[in-house]
DOMAR-358423 format. One line per 8 residues: for each residue x, y, z of C-alpha. Coordinates in steps of 0.05 Angstrom, whole numbers. Example, Ala and Ser with C-alpha at 12.3 -4.5 7.8 and 13.67 -1.06 7.14 Angstrom:
246 -90 156; 273 -21 143
This chain:
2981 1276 526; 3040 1306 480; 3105 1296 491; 3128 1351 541; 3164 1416 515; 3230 1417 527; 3218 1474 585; 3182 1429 627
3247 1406 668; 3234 1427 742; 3267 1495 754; 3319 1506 809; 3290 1530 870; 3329 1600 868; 3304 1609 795; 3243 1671 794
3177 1650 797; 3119 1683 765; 3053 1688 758; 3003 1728 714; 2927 1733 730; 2882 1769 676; 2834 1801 702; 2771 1843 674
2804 1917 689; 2880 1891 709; 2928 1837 688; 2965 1820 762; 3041 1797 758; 3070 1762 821; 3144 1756 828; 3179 1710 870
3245 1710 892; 3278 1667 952; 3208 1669 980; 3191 1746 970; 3134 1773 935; 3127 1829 893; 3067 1852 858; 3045 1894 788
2992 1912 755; 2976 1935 685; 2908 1943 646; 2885 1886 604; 2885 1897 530; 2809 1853 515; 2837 1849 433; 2902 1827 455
2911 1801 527; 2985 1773 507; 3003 1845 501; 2974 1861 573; 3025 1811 592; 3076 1829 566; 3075 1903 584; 3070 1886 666
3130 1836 662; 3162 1898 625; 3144 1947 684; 3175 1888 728; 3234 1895 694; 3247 1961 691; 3227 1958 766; 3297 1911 776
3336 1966 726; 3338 1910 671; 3314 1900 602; 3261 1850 587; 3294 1787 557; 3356 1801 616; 3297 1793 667; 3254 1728 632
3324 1703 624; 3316 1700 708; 3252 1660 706; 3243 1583 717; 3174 1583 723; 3114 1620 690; 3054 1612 715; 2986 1635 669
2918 1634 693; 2868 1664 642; 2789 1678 634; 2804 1669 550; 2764 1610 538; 2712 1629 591; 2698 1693 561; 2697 1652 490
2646 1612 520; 2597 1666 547; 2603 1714 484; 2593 1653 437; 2658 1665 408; 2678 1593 402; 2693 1551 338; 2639 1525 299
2630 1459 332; 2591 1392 310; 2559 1346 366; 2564 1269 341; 2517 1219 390; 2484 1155 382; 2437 1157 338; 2368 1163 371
2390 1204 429; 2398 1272 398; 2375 1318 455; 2421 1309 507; 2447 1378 505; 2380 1404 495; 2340 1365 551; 2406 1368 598
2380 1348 669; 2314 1374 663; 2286 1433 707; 2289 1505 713; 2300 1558 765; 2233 1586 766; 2185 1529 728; 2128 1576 730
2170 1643 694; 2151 1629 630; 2175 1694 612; 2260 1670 614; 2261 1617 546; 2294 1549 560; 2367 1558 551; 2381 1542 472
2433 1473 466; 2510 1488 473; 2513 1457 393; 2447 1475 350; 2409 1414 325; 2434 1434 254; 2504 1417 267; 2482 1356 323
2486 1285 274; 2466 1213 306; 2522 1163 301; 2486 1095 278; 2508 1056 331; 2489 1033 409; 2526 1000 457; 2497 970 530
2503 983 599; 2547 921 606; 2592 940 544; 2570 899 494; 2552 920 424; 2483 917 411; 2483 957 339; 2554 948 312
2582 1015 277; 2559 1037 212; 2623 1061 178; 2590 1073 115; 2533 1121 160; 2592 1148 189; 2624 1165 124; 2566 1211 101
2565 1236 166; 2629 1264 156; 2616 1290 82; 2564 1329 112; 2610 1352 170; 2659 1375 115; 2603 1416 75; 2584 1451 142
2661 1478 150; 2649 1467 222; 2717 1474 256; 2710 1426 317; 2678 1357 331; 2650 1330 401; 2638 1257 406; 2593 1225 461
2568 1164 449; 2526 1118 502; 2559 1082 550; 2631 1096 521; 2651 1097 581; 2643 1026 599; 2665 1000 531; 2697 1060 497
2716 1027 414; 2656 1059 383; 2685 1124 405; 2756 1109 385; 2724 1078 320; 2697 1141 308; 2750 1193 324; 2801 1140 271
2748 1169 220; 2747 1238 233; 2829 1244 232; 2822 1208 173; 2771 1242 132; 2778 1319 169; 2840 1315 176; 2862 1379 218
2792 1389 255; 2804 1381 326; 2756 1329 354; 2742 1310 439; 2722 1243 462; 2677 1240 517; 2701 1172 548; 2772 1201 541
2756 1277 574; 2699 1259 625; 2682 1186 638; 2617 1204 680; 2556 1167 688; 2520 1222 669; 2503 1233 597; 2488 1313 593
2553 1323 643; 2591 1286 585; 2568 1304 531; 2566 1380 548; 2644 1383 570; 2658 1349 513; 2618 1402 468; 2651 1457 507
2721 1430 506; 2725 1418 431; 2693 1475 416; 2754 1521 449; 2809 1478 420; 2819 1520 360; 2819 1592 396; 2865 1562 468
2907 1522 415; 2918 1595 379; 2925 1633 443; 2978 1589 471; 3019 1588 417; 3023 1663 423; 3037 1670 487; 3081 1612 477
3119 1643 417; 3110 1717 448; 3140 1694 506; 3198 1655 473; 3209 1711 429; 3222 1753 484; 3269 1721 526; 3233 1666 571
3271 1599 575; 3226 1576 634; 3169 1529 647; 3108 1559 624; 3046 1528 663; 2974 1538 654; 2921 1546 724; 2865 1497 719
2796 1492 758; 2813 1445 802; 2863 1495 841; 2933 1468 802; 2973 1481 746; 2992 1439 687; 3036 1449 628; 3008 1497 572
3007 1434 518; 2970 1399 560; 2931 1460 570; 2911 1469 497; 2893 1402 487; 2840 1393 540; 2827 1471 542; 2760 1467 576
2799 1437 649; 2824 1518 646; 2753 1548 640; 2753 1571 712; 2821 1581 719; 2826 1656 754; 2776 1645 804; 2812 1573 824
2876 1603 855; 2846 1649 897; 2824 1599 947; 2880 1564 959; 2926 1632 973; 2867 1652 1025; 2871 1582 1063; 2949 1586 1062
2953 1653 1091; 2892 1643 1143; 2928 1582 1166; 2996 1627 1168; 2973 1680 1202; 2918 1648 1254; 2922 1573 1252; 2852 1577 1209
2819 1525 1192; 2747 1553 1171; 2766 1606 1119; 2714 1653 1076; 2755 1672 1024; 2735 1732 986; 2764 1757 918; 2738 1822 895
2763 1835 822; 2737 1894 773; 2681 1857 749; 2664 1803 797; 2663 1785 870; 2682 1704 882; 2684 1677 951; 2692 1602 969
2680 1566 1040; 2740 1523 1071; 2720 1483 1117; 2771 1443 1162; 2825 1464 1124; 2797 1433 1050; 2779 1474 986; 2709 1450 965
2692 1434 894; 2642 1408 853; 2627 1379 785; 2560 1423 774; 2604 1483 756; 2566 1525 704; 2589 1582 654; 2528 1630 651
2470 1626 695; 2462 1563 747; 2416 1520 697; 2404 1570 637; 2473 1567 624; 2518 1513 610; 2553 1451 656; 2623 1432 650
2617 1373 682; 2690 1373 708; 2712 1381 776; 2723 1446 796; 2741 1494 857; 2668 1517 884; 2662 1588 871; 2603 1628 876
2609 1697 835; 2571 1766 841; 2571 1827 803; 2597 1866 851; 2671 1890 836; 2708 1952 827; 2689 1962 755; 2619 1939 774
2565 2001 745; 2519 2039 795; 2449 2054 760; 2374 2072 795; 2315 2045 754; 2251 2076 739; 2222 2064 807; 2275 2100 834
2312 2031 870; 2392 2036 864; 2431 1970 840; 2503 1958 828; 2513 1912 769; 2523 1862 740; 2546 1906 689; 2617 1929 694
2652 1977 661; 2716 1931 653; 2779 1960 642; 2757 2001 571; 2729 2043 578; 2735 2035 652; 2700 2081 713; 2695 2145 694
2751 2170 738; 2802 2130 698; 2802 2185 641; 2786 2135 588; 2723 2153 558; 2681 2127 617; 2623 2165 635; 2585 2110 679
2591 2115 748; 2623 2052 782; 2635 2020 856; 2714 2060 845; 2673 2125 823; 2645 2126 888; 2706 2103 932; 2747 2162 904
2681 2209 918; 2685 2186 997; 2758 2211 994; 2779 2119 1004; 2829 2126 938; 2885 2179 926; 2878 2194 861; 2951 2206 838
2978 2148 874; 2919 2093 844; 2950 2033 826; 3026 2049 852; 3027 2116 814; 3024 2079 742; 2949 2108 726; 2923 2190 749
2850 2188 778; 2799 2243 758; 2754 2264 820; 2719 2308 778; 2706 2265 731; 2676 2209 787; 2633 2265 818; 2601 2280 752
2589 2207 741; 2558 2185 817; 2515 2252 811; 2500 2242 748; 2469 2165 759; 2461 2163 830; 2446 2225 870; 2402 2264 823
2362 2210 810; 2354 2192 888; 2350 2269 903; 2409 2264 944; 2477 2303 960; 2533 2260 916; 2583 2246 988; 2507 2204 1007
2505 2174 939; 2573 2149 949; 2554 2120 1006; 2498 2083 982; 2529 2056 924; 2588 2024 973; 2532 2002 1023; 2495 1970 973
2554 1932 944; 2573 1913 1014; 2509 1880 1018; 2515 1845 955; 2578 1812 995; 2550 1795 1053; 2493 1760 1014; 2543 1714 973
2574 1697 1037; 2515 1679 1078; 2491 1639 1016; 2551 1585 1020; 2555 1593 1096; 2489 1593 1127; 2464 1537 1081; 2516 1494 1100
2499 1507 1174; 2567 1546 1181; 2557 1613 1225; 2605 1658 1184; 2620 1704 1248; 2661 1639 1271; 2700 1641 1197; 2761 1684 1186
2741 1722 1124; 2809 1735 1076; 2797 1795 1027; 2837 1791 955; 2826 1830 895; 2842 1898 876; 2774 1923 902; 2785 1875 970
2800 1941 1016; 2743 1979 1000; 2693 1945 1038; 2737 1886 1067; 2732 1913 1137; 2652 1922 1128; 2634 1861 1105; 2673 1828 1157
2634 1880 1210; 2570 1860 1175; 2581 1778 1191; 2605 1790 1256; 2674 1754 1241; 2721 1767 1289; 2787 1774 1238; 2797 1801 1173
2856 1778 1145; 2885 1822 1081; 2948 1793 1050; 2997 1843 1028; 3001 1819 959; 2913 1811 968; 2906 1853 908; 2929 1796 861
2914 1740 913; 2890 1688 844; 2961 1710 820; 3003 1695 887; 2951 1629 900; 2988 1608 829; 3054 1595 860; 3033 1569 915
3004 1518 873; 3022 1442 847; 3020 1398 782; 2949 1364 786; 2900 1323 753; 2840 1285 766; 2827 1212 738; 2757 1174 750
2735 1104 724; 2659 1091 717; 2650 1010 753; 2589 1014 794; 2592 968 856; 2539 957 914; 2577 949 989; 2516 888 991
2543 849 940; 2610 878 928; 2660 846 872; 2729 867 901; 2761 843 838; 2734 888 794; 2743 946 843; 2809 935 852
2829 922 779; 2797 998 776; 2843 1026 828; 2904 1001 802; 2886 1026 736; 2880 1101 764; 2947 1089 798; 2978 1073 739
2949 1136 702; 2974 1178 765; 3049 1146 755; 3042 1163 677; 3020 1239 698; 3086 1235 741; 3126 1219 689; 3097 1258 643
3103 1316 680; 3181 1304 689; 3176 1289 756; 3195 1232 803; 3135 1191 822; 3163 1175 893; 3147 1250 906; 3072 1249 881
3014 1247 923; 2954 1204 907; 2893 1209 941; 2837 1158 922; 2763 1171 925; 2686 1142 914; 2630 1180 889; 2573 1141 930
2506 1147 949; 2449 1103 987; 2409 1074 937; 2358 1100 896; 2384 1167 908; 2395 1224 854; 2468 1248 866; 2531 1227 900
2578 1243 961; 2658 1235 951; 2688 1194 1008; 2762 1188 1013; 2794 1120 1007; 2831 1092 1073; 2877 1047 1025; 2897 1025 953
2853 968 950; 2793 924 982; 2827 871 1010; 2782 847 1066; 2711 852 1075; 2731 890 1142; 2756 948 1083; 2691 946 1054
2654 960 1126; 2701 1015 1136; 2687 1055 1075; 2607 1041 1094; 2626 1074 1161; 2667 1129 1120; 2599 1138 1069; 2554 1143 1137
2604 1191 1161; 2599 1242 1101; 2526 1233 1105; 2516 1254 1163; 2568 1317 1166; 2536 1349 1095; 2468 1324 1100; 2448 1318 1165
2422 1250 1160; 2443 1177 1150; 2420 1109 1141; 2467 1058 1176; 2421 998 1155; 2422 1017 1080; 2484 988 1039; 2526 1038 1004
2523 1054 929; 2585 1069 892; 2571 1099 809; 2654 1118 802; 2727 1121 828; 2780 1169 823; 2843 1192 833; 2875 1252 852
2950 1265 836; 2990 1320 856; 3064 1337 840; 3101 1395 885; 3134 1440 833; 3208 1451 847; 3216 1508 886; 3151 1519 921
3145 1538 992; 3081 1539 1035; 3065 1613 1049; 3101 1668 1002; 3123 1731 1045; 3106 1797 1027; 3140 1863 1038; 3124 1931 1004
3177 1974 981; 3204 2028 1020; 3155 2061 1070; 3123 2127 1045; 3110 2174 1105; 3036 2173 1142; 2996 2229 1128; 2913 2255 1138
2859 2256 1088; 2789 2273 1076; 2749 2204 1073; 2672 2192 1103; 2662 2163 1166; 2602 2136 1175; 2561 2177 1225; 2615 2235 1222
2607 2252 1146; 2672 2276 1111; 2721 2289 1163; 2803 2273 1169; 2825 2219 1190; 2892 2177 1186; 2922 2147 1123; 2973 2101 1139
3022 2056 1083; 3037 1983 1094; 3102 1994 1096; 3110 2035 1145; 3074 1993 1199; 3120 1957 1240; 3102 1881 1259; 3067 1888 1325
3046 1954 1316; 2970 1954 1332; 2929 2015 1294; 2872 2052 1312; 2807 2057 1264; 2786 2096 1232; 2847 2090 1186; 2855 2075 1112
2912 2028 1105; 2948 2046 1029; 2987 1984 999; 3015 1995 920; 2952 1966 893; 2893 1974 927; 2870 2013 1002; 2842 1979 1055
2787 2018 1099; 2778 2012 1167; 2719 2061 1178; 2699 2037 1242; 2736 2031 1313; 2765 1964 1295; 2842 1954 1301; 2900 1931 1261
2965 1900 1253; 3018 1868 1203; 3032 1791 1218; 3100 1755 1202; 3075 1736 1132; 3065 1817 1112; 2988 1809 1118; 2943 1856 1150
2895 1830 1201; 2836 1873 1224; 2791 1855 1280; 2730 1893 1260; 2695 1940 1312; 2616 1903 1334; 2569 1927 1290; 2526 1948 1363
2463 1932 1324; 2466 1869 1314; 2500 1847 1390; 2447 1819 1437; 2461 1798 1517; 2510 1826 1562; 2545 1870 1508; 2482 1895 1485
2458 1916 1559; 2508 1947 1574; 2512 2000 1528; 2435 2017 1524; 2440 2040 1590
């Protein structure tokens, strides 16, 4: 780690918090103050996404009557969570990066963990190596599984290694040599060179970034990480310097995958822990506000942005994740290998494009239309018709009020589009074409959801289902209708739910040590040497981090499996260390315990199998409070406007603002429910009301055909 800048003092808890999501169409900007939200929006400039920040804190600003350095003066805390080095990733925008392994073993990346989704498509290619073979060299060295050196290093193969590295101009070095992380010189041995003889190229260790058993998981986060050092170490010194420039004094903090934030040098140096950054925060403003609002602990939370639709399961109040997070396609694309929040993504957002093929079948996305052009009713050049073309068709959107008044919608410009693409082509009236296109997309939803519900033997109509995103309102209330859940909950600041999951968020990191151990035979000594070295690492983070480590949180874990089996279960730790063989029995009891709950299944004979340890450490950041309250501005009057009802066609119904519906207040559907940035639809009979925290929560009307017994009978006679 760097030293820490100078900013990274904790702020005082009644300095202004904020947070800044970018998103495909929008860049979201939370503002906290004394435990209040506010919320803007602005479009994302793709060449310049510094820019897109810098014009919504502006609008916040002039919002407050103040200029922009008087109002970053204000701030203690910004909080930046960013799809830059994702996107780098999946346009193959990254720096020209060399892959250094032992020598022999040159197809890790290439062979990764065998498999493919369909083995008998030979029509999709295997998915080319993260680092082509022509910039992949073979270290001559090897080290065992025990840590001893077998082959010593060749400095003087090492030397021409790096001539040749030089002559290829590549801009970024990833080192993953076997078994480094059980005996890690070669590795250090290695990177001594490279500063030496490339003096300036970034280079990432694999022992150092991701000491995991196994070898493609490595050796492909190490690729990725070093290959984004030179573009995140460029972007975060603009929005570092921007930033500066314009007034900010604060903290600035960077959101990670694993759901936490950490400072933005950190951030740059091991830029690959921020690849899944947006769809992180998300999660853990859903739980909050479920367990706010209802006492929740088995959350769907859904985040529906202009490109994407991400939804996570929380079960018994935890965020799952997972360290088989991919960027691309699940096995054609490519594994980080890090822990990260458990997200599963569609293409199914706002911006997403409506198209019918040559068979005459309608699909929405995965294309989008992003924010530029945009859907066609933005007025930007668009001509596509998108998932918003059609809300504003169905009469769901008010076009001069779209996105708190800051952007004019075109309904002539969506009807062209959504007759144009859908309802010619299907031979249908444009209002039905609409209607498709939302249906569709619904279904899309529900899909994702049943996916990470059903399979884990979770009925999702028992799950409170949380909608975020901009595009959260327009079929919130259906999907919800669709699962059978019984609430919908729809935070008032759901439109940037990532961006208001950022402040609700802590200092983190994640340490793991690879010292196998079976419960049969098991050397406490060596285990416990293990765990105090993670504790130590987690009191270094502390201090690091410029906090007090009295006030950190450690949490201790196993990765563990029966033997002879392919992958591993976390179990929590009960204490520090093994200090009785009674300990030992416990965690087997613990292992069982898992076993049972997420497979179905255990083997209370078997001993228990551990391949690594970790550490979780988490630091409260001065100033946070659990749930954030939300209130909109001042309310606007009701009104009536022409929006489809399903089974009624186009006919008025009510159109009621957020603000203007008192706490205990229960509405009637159908109703569309307008908030600054986005409009919640409640097409059905269901009802409404506003809880303490400002959220919305809808308890969806049946969906008749799909009840069954009493409630059923009753109505077919």
């Amino acid at each position: 780690m760097s030293a820490p800048d100078p900013a990274t003092r904790q702020p005082s808890d009644s300095a202004t918090r904020v947070s800044v999501d970018i998103g495909g169409t929008f860049t979201d900007l939370v503002v906290e103050q004394n435990g209040e939200l506010r919320l803007f929006k602005s479009a994302t400039v793709p060449d310049d996404p510094v820019r897109g920040i810098l014009d919504v804190l502006t609008a916040a600003a002039e919002a407050d009557g103040l200029t922009l350095e008087r109002f970053l003066a204000d701030v203690g805390t910004f909080v930046h969570a960013t799809t830059r080095g994702l996107n780098a990733v999946l346009t193959g925008t990254t720096a020209r990066t060399a892959f250094l392994t032992t020598e022999g073993h040159p197809d890790v990346l290439l062979l990764r963990e065998g498999g493919r989704p369909d083995p008998f498509d030979f029509t999709v290619p295997f998915p080319e190596p993260y680092v082509p073979r022509s910039l992949t060299f073979e270290v001559p060295e090897r080290i065992t599984a025990s840590g001893e050196i077998l082959r010593p290093l060749d400095h003087e193969g090492l030397g021409r290694i790096c001539d040749r590295l030089a002559a290829a101009e590549v801009e970024a070095v990833a080192v993953c040599l076997l078994w480094a992380t059980v005996n890690p010189a070669h590795e250090l041995a290695v990177a001594e060179v490279l500063r030496e003889r490339l003096p300036g190229v970034p280079h990432t260790l694999s022992h150092a970034l991701n000491p995991s058993l196994r070898e493609y998981r490595r050796a492909s986060s190490a690729a990725i990480d070093a290959s984004l050092k030179p573009l995140m170490s460029r972007y975060t010194e603009s929005l570092t310097g921007r930033l500066r420039g314009a007034g900010l004094t604060g903290r600035i903090l960077m959101v990670t995958s694993i759901g936490g934030v950490m400072d933005v040098q950190d951030a740059a140096e091991k830029p690959v822990l921020t690849i899944n950054s947006g769809p992180s925060m998300a999660p853990v403003a859903g739980r909050a506000y479920a367990a706010a609002d209802l006492g929740a602990g088995t959350v769907i939370v859904a985040d529906a942005g202009g490109t994407t639709y991400d939804v996570t399961l929380v079960r018994d109040g935890e965020i799952p994740s997972t360290r088989s997070a991919w960027v691309g396609g699940e096995i054609t694309g490519h594994m980080t290998g890090l822990p990260s929040i458990d997200v599963k993504s569609v293409g199914a957002g706002g911006g997403s494009i409506a198209w019918v093929d040559p068979g005459g079948l309608l699909h929405v996305g995965p294309m989008s239309a992003g924010s530029v052009p945009g859907p066609a009713c933005y007025g930007r050049g668009g001509v596509r018709a998108t998932v918003t073309d059609a809300a504003l068709v169905l009469g769901y959107l008010d076009p001069a009020s779209f996105s708190s008044g800051a952007m004019a919608l075109d309904p002539d410009a969506a009807l062209a589009a959504i007759t144009d693409d859908v309802a010619r082509p299907l031979g249908v009236d444009p209002v039905a074409a609409a209607h498709a296109v939302l249906e569709l997309t619904t279904e899309h939803m529900v899909r994702a959801i049943e996916e990470i519900t059903l399979q884990q033997g979770i009925d999702p109509s028992r799950a409170v289902l949380v909608g975020g995103g901009g595009a959260a309102g327009l079929n919130a209330a259906a999907v919800a209708q669709r699962l059978g859940c019984r609430t919908l909950v729809v935070p008032a600041v759901g439109a940037a739910l990532a961006a208001s999951g950022a402040l609700m968020s802590d200092l983190r990191a994640v340490y793991t040590a690879t010292v196998p151990a079976v419960t049969s035979g098991f050397e406490a000594d060596r285990v416990n040497a293990a765990l105090a070295g993670l504790l130590l690492r987690c009191g270094e983070f502390a201090g690091h981090v410029g906090a007090d480590p009295a006030g950190m949180t450690v949490t201790l874990f196993a990765e563990a499996r029966y033997p002879q089996q392919i992958w591993e279960l976390v179990v929590p730790l009960r204490s520090e260390s093994f200090a009785t063989a009674d300990a030992v029995r416990e965690f087997e009891a613990d292992f069982h315990a898992v076993h049972q709950r997420i497979l179905g299944i255990t083997d209370e004979d078997s001993p228990v199998e551990v391949v690594s340890w970790g550490a979780r450490a988490r630091v409260p950041l001065a100033g946070r409070t659990g749930v954030l309250t939300a209130r909109p501005g001042q309310a606007a009057p009701a009104g009536v406007r022409r929006a489809y009802v399903p089974g009624r066609g186009m006919t008025d119904i009510p159109v009621r603002p957020l603000s203007g519906i008192a706490p205990g207040e229960v509405l009637q559907g159908p109703v569309l429910i307008e908030s600054p940035f986005t409009t919640v639809v409640v097409a059905d009979h269901g009802t409404g009301e506003v809880s303490d925290s400002g959220s919305l929560v809808i308890h969806p009307a049946k969906d008749a055909s799909q009840r069954t017994g009493p409630d059923r009978q009753k109505e077919t006679r």
